[in-house]
C-alpha positions in Angstrom: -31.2 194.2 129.1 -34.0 196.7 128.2 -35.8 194.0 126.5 -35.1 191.9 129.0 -36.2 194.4 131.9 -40.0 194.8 130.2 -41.5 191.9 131.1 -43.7 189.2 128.9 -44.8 186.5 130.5 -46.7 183.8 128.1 -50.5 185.5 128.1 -49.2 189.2 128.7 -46.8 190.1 125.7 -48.7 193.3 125.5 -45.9 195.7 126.7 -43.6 194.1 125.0 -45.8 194.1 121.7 -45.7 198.2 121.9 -42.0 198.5 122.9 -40.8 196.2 119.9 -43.4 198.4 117.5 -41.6 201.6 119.2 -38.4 199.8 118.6 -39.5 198.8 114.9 -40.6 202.8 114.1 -36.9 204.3 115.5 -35.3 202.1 112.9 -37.7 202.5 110.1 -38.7 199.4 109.5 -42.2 198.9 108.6 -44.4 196.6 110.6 -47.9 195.5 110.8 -50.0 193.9 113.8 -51.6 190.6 113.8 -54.3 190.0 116.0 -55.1 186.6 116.9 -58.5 184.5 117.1 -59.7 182.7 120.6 -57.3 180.2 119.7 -54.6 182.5 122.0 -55.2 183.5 124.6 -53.0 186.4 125.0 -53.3 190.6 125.6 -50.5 191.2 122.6 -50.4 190.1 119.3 -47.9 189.0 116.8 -45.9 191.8 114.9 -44.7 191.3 110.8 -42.3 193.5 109.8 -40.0 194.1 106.3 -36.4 195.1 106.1 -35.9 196.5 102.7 -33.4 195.0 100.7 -31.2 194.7 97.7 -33.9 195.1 94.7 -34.4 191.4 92.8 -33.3 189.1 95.9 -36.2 187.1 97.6 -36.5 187.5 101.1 -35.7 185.3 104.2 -37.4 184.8 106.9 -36.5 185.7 111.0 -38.7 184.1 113.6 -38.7 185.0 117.2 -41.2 184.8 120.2 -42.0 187.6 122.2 -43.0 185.6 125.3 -40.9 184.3 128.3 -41.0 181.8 130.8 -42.3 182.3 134.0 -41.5 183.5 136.4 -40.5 186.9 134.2 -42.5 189.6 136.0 -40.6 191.8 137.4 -37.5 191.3 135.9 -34.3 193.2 136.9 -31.2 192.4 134.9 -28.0 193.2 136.1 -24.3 192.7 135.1 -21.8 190.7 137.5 -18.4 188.9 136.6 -19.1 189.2 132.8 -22.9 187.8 133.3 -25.8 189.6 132.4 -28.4 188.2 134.8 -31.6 188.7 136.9 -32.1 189.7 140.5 -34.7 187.7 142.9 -36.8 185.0 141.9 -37.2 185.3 137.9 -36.1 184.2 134.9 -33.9 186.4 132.4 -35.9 185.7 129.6 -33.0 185.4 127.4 -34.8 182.4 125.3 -36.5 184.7 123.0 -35.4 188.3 123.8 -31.3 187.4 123.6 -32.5 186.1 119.5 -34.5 189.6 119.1 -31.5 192.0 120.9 -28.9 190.5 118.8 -30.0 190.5 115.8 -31.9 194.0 115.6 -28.5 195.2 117.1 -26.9 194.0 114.1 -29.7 195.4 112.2 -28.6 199.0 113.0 -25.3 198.2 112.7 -25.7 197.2 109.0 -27.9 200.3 108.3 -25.6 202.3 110.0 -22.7 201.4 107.4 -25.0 201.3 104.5 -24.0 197.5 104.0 -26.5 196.0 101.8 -27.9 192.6 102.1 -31.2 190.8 100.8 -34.5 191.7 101.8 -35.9 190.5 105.4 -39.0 189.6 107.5 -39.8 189.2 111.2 -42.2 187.7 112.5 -42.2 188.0 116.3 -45.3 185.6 117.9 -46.5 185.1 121.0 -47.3 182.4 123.6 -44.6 180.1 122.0 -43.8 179.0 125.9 -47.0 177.2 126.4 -47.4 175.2 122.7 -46.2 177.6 119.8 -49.4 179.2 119.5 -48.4 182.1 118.0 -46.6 180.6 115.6 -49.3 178.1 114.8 -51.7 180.6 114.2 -50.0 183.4 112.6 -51.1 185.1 109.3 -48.8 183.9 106.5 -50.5 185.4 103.3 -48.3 188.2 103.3 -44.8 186.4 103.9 -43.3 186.3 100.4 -39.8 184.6 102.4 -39.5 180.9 101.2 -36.3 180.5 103.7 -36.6 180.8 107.7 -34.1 181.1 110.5 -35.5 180.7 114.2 -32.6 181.5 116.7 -34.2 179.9 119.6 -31.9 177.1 120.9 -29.0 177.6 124.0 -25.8 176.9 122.1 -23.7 179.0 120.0 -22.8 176.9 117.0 -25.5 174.0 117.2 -28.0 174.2 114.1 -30.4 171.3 114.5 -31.6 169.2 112.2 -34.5 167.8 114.0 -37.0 168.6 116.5 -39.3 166.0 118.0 -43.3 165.4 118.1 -45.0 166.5 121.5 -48.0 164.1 122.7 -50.0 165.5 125.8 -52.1 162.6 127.7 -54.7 163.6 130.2 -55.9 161.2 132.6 -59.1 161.7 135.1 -59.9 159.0 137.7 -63.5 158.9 139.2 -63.7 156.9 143.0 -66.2 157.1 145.2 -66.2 159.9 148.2 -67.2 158.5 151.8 -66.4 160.1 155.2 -62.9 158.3 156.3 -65.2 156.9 159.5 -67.5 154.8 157.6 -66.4 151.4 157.5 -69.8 150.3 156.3 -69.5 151.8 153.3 -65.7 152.7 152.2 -64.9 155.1 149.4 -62.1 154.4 146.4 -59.4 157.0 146.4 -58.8 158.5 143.1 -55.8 160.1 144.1 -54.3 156.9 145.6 -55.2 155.6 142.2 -53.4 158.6 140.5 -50.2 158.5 142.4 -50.2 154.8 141.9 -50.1 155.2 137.8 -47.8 158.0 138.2 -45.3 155.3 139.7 -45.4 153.1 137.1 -44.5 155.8 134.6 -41.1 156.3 133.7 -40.5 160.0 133.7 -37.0 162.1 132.7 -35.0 161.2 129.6 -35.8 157.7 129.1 -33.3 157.6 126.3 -32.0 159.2 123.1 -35.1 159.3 121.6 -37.8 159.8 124.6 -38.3 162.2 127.3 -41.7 162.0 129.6 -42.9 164.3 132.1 -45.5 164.2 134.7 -47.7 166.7 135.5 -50.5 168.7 137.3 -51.5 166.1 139.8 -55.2 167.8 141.0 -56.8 166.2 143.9 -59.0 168.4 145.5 -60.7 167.1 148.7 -61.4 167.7 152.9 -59.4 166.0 155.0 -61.9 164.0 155.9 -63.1 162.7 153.0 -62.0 159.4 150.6 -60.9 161.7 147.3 -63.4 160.9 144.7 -61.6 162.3 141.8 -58.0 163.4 140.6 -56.4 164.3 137.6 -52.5 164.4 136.1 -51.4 165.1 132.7 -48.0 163.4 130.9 -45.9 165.2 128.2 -44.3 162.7 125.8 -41.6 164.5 123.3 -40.0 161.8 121.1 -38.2 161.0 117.6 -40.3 158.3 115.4 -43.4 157.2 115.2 -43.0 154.1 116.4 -41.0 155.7 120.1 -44.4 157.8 120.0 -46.7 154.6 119.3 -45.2 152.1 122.2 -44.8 154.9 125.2 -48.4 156.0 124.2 -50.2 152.2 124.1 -47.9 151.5 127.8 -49.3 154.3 129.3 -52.6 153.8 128.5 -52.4 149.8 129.7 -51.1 151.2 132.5 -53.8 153.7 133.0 -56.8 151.1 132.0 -55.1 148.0 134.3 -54.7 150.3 137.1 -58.0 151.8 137.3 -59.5 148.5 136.8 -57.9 146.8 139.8 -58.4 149.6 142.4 -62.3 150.2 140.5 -62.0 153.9 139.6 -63.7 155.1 136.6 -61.3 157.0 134.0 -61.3 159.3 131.4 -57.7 159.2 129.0 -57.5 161.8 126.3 -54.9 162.5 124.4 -53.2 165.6 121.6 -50.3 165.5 119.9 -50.1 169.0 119.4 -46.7 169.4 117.9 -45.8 166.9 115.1 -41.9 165.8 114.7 -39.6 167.9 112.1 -37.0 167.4 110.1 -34.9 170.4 108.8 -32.1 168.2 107.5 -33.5 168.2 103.8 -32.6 172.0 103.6 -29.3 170.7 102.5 -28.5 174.4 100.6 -29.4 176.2 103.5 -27.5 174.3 105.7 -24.1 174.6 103.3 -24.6 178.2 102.9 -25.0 178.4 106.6 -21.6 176.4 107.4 -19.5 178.8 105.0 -21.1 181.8 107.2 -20.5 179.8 110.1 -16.6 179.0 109.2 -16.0 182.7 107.8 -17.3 184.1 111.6 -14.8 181.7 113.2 -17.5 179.6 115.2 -17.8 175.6 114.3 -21.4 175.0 113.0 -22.4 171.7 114.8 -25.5 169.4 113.1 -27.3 168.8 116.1 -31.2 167.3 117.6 -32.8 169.0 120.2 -35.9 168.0 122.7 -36.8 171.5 122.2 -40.3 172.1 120.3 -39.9 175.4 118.4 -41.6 178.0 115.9 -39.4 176.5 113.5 -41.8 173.3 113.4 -44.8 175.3 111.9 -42.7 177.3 109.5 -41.2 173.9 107.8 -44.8 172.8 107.9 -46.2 175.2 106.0 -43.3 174.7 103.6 -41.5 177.7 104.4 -38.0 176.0 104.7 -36.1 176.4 107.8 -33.5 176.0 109.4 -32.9 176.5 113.8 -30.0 177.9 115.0 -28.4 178.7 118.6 -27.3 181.4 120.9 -25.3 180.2 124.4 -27.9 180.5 127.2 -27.2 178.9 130.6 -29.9 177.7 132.9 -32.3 178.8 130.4 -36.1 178.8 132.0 -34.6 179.5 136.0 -33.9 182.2 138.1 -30.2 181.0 137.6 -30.4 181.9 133.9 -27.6 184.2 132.4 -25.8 185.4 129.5 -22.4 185.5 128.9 -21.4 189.4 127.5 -18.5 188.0 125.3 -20.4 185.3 124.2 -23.1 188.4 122.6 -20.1 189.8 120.8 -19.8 186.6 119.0 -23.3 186.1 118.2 -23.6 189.5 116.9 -20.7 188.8 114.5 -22.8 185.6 113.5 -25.7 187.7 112.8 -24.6 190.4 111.1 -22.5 187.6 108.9 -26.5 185.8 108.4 -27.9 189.4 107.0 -25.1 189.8 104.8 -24.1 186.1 103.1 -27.1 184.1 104.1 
C-alpha cells in the first residue's frame, strides 16, 4: 500500500525511483541508476540492483516496471471486505507495484531467516505502460543472469508461454476546408472520411489470435468550417505473421479505397514496435518452475496472453525468460483491487522462486 500510495504515472517515476533506492539501501542491497537517452521520455530512470547469493550459482534475473497506469496520481489505498483498493478516481497500480511488494517482502523474509538461495538481479524500468521503453532501452552489460522471471500478468498460477506482436497504424486524411455556406465551392470532410474508415474496422477481440483497437480520433476545426484534416491511430496485437500480414493489407485497402472515393489525401504509417515471443522453448525453466509451483500448493497453468510485457525484450536479447502471474482484478481502472489472502499466497510462491528456482 505504501508503494502503491507514492504515485508513478508512465513519464513521472521519479518519486518512486528514490523511494525503491531508499527501499533498496534499508535492506542492503546494492543498486545502481540507469539513466536513459531521449528515447524515454521520463523524470526517473531505471534502477539495477544485486542480491548476493550462494557463492558458484549463476544468477537469475527479476524484472519489474516501476510505472502505472493512469489515472495513478493521487492514489489512496485503503482496505475494505478483504480488498486492498483505491479511493476516488484512480487506478491501484497493482500491475507493477503488487510484483515489486511481494517479492521484496519475501526478500526480507529470507534475509531475515538466513535462508540461502542463488544470487539475484532487478531490474525495475520505467514507462513499460506506454511501449516497454524502459525495458527496450535498458543497460544490459552488467546483467551476468542468463534466466529472467517478469511477474507482470493478473492471474495467480498462469505462466505464459507466449506474448503477441504489437503493430501501431497511423492514418492522416487531408480534405479541403470551406465555410459550411458556400455551395459554390464545397469542402471534403476529413473527419467524415475518418469516422467512415473507423466503421469499416473491426475493433475488440476479433478472435483467438487478433485484437484491434481504435484510437485518438483528432479533428480539430470551427463549427463553421468543412474539417480539412483528422487523424486516428489502430493498435493491432496478434499471434503469427500471417494474422499480422492480412489485418495490416485490409486496413490499408480500406484506408486507400476510402480516401479515394470521398477524394481526401492520406498519409498511412505504420511500427510494429513490439515483435511476437515465444517463451515456450524454456522447457527447463518451465519444469523447474511447475515443481515450485506444485510444492506451494498452486496449479501452474501454461497460458497466452494479449499482454505485451518486459519479458519480450529480455527473451530477445537472449536472456531466457519466462512470465508469470499475480491475481489482479480490474487491472488498469479505478475498480482495480487486490485480494489480501490472495498476497499470502503469492508470497509463499515467491519466497518458494528465491529458494528452488
Amino acid at each position: 500500500m505504501a508503494y502503491a500510495d507514492c504515485a508513478s504515472e508512465s513519464h513521472k517515476e521519479k518519486a518512486f525511483c528514490e523511494y525503491m533506492e531508499n527501499e533498496l539501501k534499508h535492506m542492503g542491497i546494492p543498486f545502481e541508476r540507469q539513466m536513459l537517452g531521449n528515447e524515454v521520455v521520463t523524470d526517473g530512470w531505471n534502477i539495477l540492483a544485486r542480491v548476493p547469493g550462494e557463492r558458484g550459482k549463476k544468477p537469475f534475473l527479476f524484472v519489474f516496471h516501476l510505472d502505472t497506469a493512469t489515472p495513478g496520481n493521487p492514489v489512496k489505498s485503503y482496505i475494505e471486505d478483504g480488498r486492498i483498493q483505491s479511493r476516488d478516481n484512480s487506478v491501484l497500480g497493482a500491475d507493477g507495484k503488487l510484483a515489486i511488494a511481494v517479492v521484496m517482502e519475501a526478500l526480507s523474509r529470507l534475509k531475515e531467516r538466513g535462508e540461502s538461495h542463488r544470487p539475484i538481479e532487478l531490474l525495475f524500468t520505467v514507462c513499460q505502460e506506454l511501449g516497454l521503453h524502459g525495458s527496450k532501452y535498458a543497460d544490459y552489460s552488467g546483467i551476468e543472469s542468463e534466466e529472467a522471471l517478469v511477474i507482470d500478468h493478473y492471474v495467480t498460477g498462469e505462466v505464459l508461454v507466449r506474448t503477441p506482436s504489437r503493430l501501431r497504424i497511423s492514418v492522416e486524411l487531408m480534405g479541403r476546408s470551406a465555410h459550411v455556406i458556400r455551395n459554390e465551392e464545397p469542402g471534403i470532410n476529413a473527419l467524415k472520411a475518418a469516422v467512415e474508415i473507423i466503421q469499416k474496422i473491426p475493433t475488440g477481440r476479433i478472435n483467438e489470435n487478433l485484437s484491434i483497437n481504435v484510437y485518438d480520433l483528432v479533428a480539430l476545426s470551427p463549427s463553421n468550417v468543412v474539417p480539412r484534416y483528422a487523424r486516428f491511430d489502430v493498435e493491432i496485437r496478434s499471434f503469427g505473421d500471417d494474422v499480422r500480414e492480412q489485418i495490416r493489407q485490409e486496413v490499408r485497402r480500406t484506408v486507400e479505397k476510402t480516401a479515394e472515393k470521398l477524394e481526401c489525401r492520406y498519409n498511412y504509417r505504420e511500427d510494429q514496435d513490439v515483435p511476437e515471443a515465444d517463451f515456450s522453448r524454456n522447457t527447463d525453466m518451465l519444469k523447474r518452475l511447475e515443481v515450485i509451483y506444485e510444492k506451494t500448493g498452486i496449479p501452474m497453468v501454461k497460458a497466452r496472453s494479449f499482454g505485451v510485457l518486459d519479458a519480450t525484450w529480455t527473451e530477445r536479447l537472449g536472456i531466457r525468460t519466462i512470465p508469470i502471474g499475480f491475481n489482479i482484478y480490474h487491472s488498469h481502472s479505478a475498480r482495480e483491487y487486490v485480494v489480501v489472502e490472495d498476497v499470502e499466497k503469492m508470497l509463499q510462491l515467491a519466497e518458494n522462486i528465491i529458494r528452488y528456482f
